[in-house]
C-alpha positions as CSV (number, residue, x, y, z in Angstrom):
1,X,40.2,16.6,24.7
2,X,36.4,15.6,26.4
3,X,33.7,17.0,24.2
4,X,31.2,18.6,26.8
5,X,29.3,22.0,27.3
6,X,32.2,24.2,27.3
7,X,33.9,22.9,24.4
8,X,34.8,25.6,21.8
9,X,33.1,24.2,18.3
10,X,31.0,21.9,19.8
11,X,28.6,20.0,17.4
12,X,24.8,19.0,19.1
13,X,24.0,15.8,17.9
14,X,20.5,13.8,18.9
15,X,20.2,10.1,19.1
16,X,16.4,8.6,19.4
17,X,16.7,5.3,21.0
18,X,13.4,2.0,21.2
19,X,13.6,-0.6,23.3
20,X,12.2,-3.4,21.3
21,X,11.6,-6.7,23.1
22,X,12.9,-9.3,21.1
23,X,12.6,-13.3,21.7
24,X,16.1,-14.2,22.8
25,X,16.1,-18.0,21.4
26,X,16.3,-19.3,18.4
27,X,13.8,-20.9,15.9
28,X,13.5,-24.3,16.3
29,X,16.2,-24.8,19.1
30,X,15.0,-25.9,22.1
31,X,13.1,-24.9,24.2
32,X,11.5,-23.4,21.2
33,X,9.6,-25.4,19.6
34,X,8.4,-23.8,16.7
35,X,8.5,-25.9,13.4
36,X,8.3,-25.0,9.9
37,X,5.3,-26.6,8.1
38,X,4.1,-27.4,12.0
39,X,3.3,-24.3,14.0
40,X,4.1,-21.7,10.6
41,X,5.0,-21.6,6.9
42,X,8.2,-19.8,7.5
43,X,10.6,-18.8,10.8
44,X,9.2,-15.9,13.3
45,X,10.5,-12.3,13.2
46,X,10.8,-13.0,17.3
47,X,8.5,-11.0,18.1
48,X,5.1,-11.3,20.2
49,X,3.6,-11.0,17.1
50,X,5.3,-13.9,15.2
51,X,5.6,-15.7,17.8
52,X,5.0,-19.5,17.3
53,X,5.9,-20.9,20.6
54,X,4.1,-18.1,23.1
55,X,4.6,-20.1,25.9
56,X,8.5,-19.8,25.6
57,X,8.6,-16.4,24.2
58,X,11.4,-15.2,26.1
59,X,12.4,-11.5,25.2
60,X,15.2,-9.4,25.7
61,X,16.0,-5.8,24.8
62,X,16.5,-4.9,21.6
63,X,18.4,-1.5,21.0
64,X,16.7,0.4,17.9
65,X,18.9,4.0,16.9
66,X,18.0,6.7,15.1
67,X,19.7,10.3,14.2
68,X,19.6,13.3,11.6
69,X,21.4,12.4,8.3
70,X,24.6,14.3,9.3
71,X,28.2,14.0,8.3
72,X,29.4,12.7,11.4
73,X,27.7,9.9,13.0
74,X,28.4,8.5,16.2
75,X,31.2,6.6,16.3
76,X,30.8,2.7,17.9
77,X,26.7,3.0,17.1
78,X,24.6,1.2,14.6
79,X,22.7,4.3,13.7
80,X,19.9,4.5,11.2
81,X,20.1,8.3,9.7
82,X,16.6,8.9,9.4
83,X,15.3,11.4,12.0
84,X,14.0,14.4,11.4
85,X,12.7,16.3,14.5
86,X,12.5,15.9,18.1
87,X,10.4,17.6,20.2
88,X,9.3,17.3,23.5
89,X,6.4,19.2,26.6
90,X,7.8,18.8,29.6
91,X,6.3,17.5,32.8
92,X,5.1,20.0,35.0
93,X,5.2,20.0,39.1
94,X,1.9,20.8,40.4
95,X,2.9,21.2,44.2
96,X,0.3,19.5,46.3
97,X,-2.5,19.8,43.4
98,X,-2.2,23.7,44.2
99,X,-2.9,24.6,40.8
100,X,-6.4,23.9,39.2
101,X,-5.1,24.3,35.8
102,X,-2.3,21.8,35.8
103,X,-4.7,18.5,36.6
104,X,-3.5,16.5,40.4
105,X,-0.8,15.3,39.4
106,X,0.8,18.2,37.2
107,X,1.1,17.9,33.2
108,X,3.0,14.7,31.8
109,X,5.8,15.1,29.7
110,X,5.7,14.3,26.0
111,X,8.4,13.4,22.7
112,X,6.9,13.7,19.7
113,X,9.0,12.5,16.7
114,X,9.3,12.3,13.5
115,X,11.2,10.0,11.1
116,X,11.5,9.6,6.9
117,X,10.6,6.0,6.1
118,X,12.9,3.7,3.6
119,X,13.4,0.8,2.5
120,X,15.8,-1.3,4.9
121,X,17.5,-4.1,5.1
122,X,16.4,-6.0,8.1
123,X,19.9,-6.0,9.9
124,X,19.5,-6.1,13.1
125,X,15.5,-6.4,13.8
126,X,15.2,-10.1,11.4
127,X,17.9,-13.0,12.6
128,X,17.1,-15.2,10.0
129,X,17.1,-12.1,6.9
130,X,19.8,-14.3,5.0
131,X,17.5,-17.2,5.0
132,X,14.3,-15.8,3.3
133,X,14.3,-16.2,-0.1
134,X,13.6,-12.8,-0.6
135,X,15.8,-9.4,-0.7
136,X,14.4,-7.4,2.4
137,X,14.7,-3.9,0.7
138,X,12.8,-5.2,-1.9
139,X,9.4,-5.8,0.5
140,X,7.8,-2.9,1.9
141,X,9.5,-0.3,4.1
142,X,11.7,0.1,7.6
143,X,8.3,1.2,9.5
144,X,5.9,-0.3,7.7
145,X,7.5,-3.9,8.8
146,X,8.3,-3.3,12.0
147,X,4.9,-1.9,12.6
148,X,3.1,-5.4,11.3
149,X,5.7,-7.1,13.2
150,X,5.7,-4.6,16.3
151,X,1.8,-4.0,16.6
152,X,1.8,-4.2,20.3
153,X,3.9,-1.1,20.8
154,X,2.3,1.0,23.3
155,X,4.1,1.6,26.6
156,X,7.8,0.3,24.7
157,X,10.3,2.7,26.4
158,X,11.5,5.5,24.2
159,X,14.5,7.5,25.3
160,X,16.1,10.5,23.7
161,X,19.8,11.5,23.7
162,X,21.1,15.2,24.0
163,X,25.1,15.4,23.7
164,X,27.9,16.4,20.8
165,X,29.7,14.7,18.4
166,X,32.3,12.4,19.7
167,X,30.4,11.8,22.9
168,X,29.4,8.4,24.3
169,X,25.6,7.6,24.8
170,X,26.5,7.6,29.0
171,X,28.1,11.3,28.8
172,X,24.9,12.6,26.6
173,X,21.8,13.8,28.5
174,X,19.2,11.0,28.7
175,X,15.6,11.2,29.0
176,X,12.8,8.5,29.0
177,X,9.1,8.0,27.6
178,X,6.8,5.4,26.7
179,X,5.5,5.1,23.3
180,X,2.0,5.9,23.3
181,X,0.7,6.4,19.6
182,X,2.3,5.8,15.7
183,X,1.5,7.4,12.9
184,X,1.6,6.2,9.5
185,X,3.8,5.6,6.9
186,X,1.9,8.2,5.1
187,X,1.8,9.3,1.4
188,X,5.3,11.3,1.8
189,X,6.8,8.4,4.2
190,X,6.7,10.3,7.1
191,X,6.1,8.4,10.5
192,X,5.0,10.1,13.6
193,X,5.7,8.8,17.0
194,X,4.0,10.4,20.2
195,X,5.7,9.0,23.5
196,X,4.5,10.1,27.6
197,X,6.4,9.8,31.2
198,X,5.5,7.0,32.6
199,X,2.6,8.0,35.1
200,X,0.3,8.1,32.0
201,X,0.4,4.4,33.5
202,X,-2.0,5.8,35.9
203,X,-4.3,7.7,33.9
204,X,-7.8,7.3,34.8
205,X,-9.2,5.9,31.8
206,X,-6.1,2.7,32.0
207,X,-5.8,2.7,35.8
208,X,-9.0,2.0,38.3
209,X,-8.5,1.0,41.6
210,X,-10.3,-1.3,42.9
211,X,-10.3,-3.1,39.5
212,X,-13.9,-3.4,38.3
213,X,-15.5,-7.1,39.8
214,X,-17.9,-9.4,37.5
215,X,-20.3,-11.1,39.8
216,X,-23.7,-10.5,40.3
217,X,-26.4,-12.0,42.6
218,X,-27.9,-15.5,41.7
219,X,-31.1,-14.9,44.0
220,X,-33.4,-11.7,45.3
221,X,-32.7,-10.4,49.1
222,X,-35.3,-8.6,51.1
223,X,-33.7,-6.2,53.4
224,X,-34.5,-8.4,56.1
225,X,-32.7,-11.3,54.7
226,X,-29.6,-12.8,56.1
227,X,-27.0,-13.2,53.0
228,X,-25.0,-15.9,54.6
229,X,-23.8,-16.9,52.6
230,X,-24.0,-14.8,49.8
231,X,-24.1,-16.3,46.3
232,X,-22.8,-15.1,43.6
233,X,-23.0,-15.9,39.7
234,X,-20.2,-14.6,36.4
235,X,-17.3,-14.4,38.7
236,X,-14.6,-16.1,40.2
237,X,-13.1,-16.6,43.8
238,X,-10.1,-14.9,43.2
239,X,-11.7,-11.4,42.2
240,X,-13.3,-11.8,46.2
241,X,-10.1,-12.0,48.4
242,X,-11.2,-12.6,52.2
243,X,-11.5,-11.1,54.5
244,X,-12.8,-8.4,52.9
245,X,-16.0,-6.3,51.9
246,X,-18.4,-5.6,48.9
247,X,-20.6,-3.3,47.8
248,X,-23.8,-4.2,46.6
249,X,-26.2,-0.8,45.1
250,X,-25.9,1.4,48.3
251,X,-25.2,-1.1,50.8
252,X,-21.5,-2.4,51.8
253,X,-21.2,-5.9,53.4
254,X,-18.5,-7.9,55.3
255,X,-17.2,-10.9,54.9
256,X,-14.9,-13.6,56.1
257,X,-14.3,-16.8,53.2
258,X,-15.4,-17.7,49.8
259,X,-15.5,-20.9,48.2
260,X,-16.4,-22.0,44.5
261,X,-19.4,-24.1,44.2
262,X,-19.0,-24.6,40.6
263,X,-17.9,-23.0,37.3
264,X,-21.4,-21.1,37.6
265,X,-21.5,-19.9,41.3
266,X,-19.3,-18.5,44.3
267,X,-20.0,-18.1,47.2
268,X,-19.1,-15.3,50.6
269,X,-19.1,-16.6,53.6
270,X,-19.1,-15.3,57.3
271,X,-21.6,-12.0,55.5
272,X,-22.2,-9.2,57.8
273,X,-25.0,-6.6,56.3
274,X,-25.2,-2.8,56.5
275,X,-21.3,-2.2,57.3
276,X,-19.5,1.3,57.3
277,X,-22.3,3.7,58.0
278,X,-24.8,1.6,55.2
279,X,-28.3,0.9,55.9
280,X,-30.0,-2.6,54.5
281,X,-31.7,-2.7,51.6
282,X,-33.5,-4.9,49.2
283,X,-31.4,-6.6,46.4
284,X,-32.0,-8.6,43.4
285,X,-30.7,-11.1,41.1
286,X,-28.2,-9.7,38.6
287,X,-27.4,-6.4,41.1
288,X,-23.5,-6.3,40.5
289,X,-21.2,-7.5,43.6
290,X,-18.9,-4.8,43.4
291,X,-15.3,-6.2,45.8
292,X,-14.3,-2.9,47.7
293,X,-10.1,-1.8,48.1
294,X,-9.6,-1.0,51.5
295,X,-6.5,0.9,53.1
296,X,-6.0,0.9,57.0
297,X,-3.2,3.0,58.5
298,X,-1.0,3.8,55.8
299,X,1.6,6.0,55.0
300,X,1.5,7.9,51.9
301,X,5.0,7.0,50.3
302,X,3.8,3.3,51.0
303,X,0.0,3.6,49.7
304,X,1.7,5.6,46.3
305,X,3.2,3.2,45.6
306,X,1.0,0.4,45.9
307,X,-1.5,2.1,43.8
308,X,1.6,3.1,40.9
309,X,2.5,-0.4,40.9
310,X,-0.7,-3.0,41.8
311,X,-3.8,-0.9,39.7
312,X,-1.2,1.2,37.5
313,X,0.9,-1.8,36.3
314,X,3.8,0.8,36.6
315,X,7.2,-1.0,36.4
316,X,8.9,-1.0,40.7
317,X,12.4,0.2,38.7
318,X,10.8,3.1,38.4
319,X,10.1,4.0,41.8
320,X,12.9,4.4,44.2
321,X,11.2,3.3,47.3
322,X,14.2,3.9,49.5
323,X,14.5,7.4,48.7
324,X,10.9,7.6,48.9
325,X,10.9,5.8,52.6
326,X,13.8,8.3,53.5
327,X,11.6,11.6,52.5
328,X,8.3,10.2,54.3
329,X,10.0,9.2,57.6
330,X,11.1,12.8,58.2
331,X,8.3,14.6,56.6
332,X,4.9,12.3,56.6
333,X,5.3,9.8,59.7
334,X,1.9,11.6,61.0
335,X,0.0,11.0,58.1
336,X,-1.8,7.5,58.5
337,X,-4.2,7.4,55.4
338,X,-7.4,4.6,56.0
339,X,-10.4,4.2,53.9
340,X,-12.7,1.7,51.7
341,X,-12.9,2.6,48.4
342,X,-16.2,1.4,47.1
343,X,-16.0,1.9,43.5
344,X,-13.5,1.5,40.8
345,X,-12.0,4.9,40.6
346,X,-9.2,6.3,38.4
347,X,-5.9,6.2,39.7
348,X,-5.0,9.3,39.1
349,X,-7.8,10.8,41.1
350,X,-6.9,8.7,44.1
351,X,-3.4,10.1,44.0
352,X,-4.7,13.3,43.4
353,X,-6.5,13.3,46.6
354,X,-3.6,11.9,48.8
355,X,-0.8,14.1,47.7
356,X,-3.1,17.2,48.3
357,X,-4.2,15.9,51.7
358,X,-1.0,14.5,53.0
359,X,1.1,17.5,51.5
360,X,3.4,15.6,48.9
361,X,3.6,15.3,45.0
362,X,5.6,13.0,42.7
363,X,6.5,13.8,39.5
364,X,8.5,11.7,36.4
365,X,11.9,12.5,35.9
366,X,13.0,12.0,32.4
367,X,16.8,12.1,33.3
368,X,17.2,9.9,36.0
369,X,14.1,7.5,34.6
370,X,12.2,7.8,38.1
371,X,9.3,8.7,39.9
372,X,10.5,11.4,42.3
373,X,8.5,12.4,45.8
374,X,9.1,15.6,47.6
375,X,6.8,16.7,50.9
376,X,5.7,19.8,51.6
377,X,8.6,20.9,53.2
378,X,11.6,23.3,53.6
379,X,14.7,22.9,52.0
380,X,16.5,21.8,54.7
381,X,19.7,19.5,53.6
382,X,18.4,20.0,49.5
383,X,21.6,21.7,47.2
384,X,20.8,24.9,45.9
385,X,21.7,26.2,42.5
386,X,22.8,29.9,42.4
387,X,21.4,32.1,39.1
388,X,21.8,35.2,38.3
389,X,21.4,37.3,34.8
390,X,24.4,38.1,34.5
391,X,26.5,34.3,34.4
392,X,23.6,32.4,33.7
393,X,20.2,33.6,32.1
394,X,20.0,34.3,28.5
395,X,19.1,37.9,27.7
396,X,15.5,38.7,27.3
397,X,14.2,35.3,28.5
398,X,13.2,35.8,32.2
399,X,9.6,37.0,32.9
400,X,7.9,36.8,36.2
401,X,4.5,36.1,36.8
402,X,1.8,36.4,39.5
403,X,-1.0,33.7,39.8
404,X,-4.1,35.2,42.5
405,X,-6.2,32.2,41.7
406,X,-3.7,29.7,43.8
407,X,-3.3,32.1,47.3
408,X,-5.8,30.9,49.6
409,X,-6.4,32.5,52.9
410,X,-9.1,29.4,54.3
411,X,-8.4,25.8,54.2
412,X,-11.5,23.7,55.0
413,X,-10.9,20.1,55.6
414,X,-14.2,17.8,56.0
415,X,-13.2,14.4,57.4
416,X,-14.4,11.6,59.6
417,X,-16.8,10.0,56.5
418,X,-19.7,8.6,57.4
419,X,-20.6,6.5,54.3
420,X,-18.1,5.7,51.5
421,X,-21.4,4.8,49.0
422,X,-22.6,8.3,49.1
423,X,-21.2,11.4,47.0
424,X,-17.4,12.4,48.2
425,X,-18.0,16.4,47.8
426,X,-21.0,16.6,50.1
427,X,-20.8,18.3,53.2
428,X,-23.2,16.7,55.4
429,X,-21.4,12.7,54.2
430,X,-18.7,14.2,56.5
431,X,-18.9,14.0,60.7
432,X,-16.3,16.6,61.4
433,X,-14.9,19.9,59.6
434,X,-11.3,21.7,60.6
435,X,-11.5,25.4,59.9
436,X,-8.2,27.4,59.7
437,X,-8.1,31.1,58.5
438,X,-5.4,33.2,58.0
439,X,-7.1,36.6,59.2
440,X,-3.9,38.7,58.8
441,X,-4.2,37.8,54.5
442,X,-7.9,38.8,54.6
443,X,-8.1,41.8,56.2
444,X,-7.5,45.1,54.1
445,X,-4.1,46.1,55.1
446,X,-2.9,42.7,53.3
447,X,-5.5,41.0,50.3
448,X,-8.3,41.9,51.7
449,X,-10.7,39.3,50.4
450,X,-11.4,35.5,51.4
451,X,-9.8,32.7,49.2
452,X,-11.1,29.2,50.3
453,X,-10.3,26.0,49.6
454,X,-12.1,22.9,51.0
455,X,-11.0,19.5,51.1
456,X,-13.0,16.7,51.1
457,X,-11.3,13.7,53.0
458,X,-11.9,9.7,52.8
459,X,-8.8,9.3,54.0
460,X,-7.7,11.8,57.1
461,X,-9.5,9.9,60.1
462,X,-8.2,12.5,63.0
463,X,-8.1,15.9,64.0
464,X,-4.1,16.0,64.2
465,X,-3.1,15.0,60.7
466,X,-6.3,17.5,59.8
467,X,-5.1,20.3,61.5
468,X,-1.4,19.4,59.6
469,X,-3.2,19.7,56.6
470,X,-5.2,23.1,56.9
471,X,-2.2,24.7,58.6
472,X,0.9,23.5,56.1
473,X,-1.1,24.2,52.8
474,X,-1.4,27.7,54.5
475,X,2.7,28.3,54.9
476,X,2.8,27.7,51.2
477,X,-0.3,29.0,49.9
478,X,-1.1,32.3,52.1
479,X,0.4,34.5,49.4
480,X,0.1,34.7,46.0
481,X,1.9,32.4,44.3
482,X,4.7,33.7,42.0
483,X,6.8,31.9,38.5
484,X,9.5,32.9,36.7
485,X,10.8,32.0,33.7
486,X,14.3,31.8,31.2
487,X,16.6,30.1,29.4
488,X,20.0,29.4,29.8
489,X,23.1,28.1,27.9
490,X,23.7,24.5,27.5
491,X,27.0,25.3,30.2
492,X,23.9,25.8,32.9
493,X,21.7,22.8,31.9
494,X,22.2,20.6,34.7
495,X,19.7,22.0,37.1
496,X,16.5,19.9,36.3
497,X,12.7,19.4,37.4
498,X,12.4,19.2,41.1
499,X,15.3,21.4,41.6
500,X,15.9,24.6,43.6
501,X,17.5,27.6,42.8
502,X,18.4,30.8,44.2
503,X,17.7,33.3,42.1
504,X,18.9,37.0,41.4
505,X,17.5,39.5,38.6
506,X,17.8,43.1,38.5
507,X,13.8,43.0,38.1
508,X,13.1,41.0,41.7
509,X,14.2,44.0,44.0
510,X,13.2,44.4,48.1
511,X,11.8,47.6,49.4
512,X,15.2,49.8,49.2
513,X,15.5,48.5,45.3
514,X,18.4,46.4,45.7
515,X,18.7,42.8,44.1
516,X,16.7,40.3,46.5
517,X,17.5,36.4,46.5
518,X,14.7,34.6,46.2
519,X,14.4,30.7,46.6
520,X,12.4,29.2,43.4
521,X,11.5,25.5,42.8
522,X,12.3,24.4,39.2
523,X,8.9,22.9,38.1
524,X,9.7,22.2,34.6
525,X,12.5,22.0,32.1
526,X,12.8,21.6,28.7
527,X,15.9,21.7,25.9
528,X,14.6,23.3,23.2
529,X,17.2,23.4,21.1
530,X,19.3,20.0,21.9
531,X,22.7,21.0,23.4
532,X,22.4,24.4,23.0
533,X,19.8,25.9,24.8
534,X,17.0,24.7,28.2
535,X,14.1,26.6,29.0
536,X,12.8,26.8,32.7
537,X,9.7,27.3,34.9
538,X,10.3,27.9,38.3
539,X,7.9,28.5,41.0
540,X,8.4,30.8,44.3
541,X,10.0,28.1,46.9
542,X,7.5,29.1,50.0
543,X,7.6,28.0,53.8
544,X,6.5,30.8,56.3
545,X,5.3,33.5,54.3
546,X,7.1,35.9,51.7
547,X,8.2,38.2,54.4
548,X,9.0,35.5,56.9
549,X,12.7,34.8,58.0
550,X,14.5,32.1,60.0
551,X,15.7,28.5,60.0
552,X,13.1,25.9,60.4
553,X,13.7,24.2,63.7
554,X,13.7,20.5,64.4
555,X,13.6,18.2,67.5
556,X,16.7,17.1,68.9
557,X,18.7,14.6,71.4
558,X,19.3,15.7,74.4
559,X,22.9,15.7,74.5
560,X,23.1,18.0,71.4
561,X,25.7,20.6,71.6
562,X,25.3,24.4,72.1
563,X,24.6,26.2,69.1
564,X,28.2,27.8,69.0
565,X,29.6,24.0,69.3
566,X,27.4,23.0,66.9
567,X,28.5,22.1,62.9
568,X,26.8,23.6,59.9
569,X,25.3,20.1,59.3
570,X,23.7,20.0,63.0
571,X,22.6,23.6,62.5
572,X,20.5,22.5,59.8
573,X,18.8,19.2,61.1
574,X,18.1,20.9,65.1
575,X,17.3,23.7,67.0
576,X,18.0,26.6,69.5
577,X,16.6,29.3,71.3
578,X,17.3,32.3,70.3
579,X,17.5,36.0,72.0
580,X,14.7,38.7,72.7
581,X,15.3,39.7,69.1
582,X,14.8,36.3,68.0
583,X,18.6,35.9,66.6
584,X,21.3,33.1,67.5
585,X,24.6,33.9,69.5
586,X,26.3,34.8,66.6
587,X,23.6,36.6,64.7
588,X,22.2,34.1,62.4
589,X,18.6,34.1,62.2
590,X,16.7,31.9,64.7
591,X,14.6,29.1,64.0
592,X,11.1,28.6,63.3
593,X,9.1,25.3,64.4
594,X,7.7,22.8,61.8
């Protein structure tokens, strides 16, 4: 009989799995050529480390597992019984950087473990253990070697297993971090492991973009001066890619080649001063020739990415460009983001900025080990989960919570910079401002008060994709925001981060008290207790307004049918015209434009 959720005795069981990379070849045999007495005084541990032939290191996955000391271990897995907790703070969706509290791109996911230290016996993580002259349990402990042998941990991929006894790893639930810190062995042989998602990548303080450039001026320059060509001193040609532009104190300059004189001087060729909105100024010997990233109409999902990948270092498995090319086609075709970003500047910030203005957010997702990206958008074509709390929600979980602080009734977007060198959050750097307000919200038979948020934009060069901007974050944002939360029964654990669900409590009425549906958006989940229990945090799934009804409407062919001829899957991607009442042939409600 298949151990799952609904089996009767069912016994959790938690596997903690490292990827360790491990040098595939073998000490000595070529194309290693590591020798005894040569290049050591005894054989590698192959690892990085060890190594004694770096330049054909060649590594390959090692598979380290760990569970509780239990009386029945997985069967078919080399399992070292010496965990003692898992825990782990799921990543949080924060939709279009909508809530302040939750940082641009949401809250990253963490596992924190812990393990009890031993003596071991090197099977497994030592090839050569039988040829030491030593007994391995003998010399120090599990952790304590593979820590001097392992010291370049960080960012090894961490995953943690969720299932039952007599379950394979594939049928468990799977999620994935990166190591990020270790702690100890201390005095009671405790070891502490902290692990993140994997857009800690792009944290500001590992991630800049553009990467910070080493070369300075060799002579002064009056402002009058012609730097043709410009020569430069402490850096090399390949930190200068041309065409392209620099920044120099306040000024930015063009520039067309660049050729190494010697080890001690480059030089740009082809200079232009005073570029993008910058004035000419005076500079001197040793002022810092700062090479400047610039983007020119490009869409978001294609700009994320290169910034995840080229300044974040983020792996491209983790990013499922196709699915993220799918979403933007439909959803962000008018965005076209351009600007020249002058300094290097976290990461994090930069996506920050885009997914606000372009009206998409990414998020990691532990399960599926990838980078997910969702528009701003209905839920046209997205599967639904139905919960109510009666099948589904444990008793005296669900709560519901209001959050004022996120409705807005203004949206302010300043665009149209005039110069990139000067401070992004001032007013008068910008040459245009799009104003939309939401009078119906302000005035006193609604919120009665003004809610603004402005926007300040490097990268929305047009009114159009402005206007987008000011009037989409509106839809979503015009009334207060709303979150529930609860927990559910390991049978119900399959709805996960990203998610949406249709919800039904006996505490979410409409105005005649009856049980209202509401659409939520699950923006974190967590399984507290491993294959028993999952907590969730849901936010109100908005488009139109609380009180607004109807199917969002879509361009279509012109030989589409009549809505009566239509199927349920061409309902959803088109569009009609409805009656005087605003109602389809049939009675369905009408549509709504996008």
């Amino acid at each position: 009989m298949p151990m799952n959720e609904n089996t009767i005795g069912r016994e959790p069981l938690q596997i903690i799995e490292i990827e360790q990379p491990l040098c595939s070849l073998e000490y000595g045999v070529s194309p290693c050529t590591a020798e005894i007495g040569v290049t050591g005084s005894i054989k590698c541990f192959n690892t990085s480390k060890t190594c004694q032939d770096v330049p054909n290191y060649d590594p390959a996955p090692l598979l380290l597992r760990f569970c509780k000391p239990q009386a029945k271990l997985p069967e078919g897995i080399f399992c070292i019984p010496s965990l003692q907790s898992a825990s782990t703070s799921p990543t949080q969706i924060n939709v279009v950087g909508g809530s302040r509290s939750k940082g641009p791109l949401g809250i990253r996911a963490e596992l924190s473990v812990t393990f009890k230290d031993h003596p071991y016996s090197d099977v497994l993580v030592d090839k050569y253990r039988l040829e030491r002259g030593y007994i391995a349990t003998d010399r120090g402990s599990y952790w304590s070697k593979w820590l001097a042998r392992n010291p370049y941990y960080v960012s090894y991929t961490m995953r943690v297993y969720d299932g039952y006894v007599g379950q394979s790893l594939a049928e468990m639930n799977k999620r994935t971090y990166l190591i990020d810190s270790i702690s100890g062995p201390d005095s009671n042989q405790n070891v502490s492991i902290r692990a993140k998602d994997v857009l800690k990548l792009a944290d500001n303080e590992k991630a800049q973009a553009p990467i910070a450039s080493t070369g300075e001026l060799i002579v002064d320059y009056s402002d009058a001066a012609s730097m043709d060509p410009m020569r430069i001193t402490g850096g090399i040609a390949s930190e200068y890619p041309a065409p392209g532009k620099v920044r120099i104190n306040k000024e930015i300059f063009s520039y067309t080649g660049v050729t190494t004189i010697d080890e001690t001087e480059i030089r740009l060729t082809g200079v232009s001063r005073a570029q993008v909105g910058t004035d000419a100024q005076s500079q001197d010997a040793e002022d810092r020739v700062q090479w400047c990233l610039e983007y020119n109409d490009i869409r978001p999902d294609v700009l994320t990415n290169d910034l995840l990948t080229t300044y974040g270092d983020v792996p491209s498995e983790f990013i499922p460009l196709t699915e993220w090319n799918a979403e933007a086609s439909v959803w962000l075709e008018q965005f076209r983001l351009s600007t020249l970003i002058t300094e290097p500047t976290g990461v994090t910030d930069l996506l920050g900025e885009i997914t606000e203005q372009a009206l998409f957010y990414i998020w990691w997702d532990e399960r599926d080990e990838k980078i997910k990206l969702r528009a701003l958008r209905p839920s046209s074509g997205d599967t639904v989960t139905s919960i109510d709390n009666f099948k589904n929600i444990l008793a005296g979980t669900f709560e519901l919570k209001a959050q004022p602080k996120e409705r807005i009734s203004q949206v302010w977007v300043f665009f149209g910079q005039r110069d990139p060198t000067q401070k992004l959050d001032d007013d008068q750097n910008y040459r245009r401002v799009r104003v939309r307000v939401d009078a119906d919200a302000e005035s006193d038979l609604q919120y009665g008060e003004r809610r603004i948020k402005k926007i300040y934009s490097r990268w929305l060069q047009t009114d159009a994709m402005a206007i987008q901007t000011t009037a989409r974050l509106l839809i979503r944002f015009r009334d207060t925001p709303e979150y529930i939360a609860f927990a559910v029964d390991a049978k119900d654990r399959s709805m996960w981060t990203g998610d949406l669900a249709d919800v039904s409590v006996d505490s979410v009425v409409d105005v005649t008290g009856a049980n209202r549906v509401n659409r939520w958006q699950v923006i974190s989940a967590e399984e507290t207790v491993s294959g028993e229990v999952t907590e969730y945090q849901l936010q109100r799934f908005e488009y139109g307004g609380a009180d607004e009804q109807g199917q969002s409407a879509f361009w279509m062919l012109s030989d589409a049918p009549i809505y009566a001829d239509a199927t349920e899957t061409e309902r959803e991607a088109g569009a009609w015209w409805g009656d005087q009442f605003g109602l389809m042939p049939n009675g369905d409600d009408g549509y709504k434009w996008l």
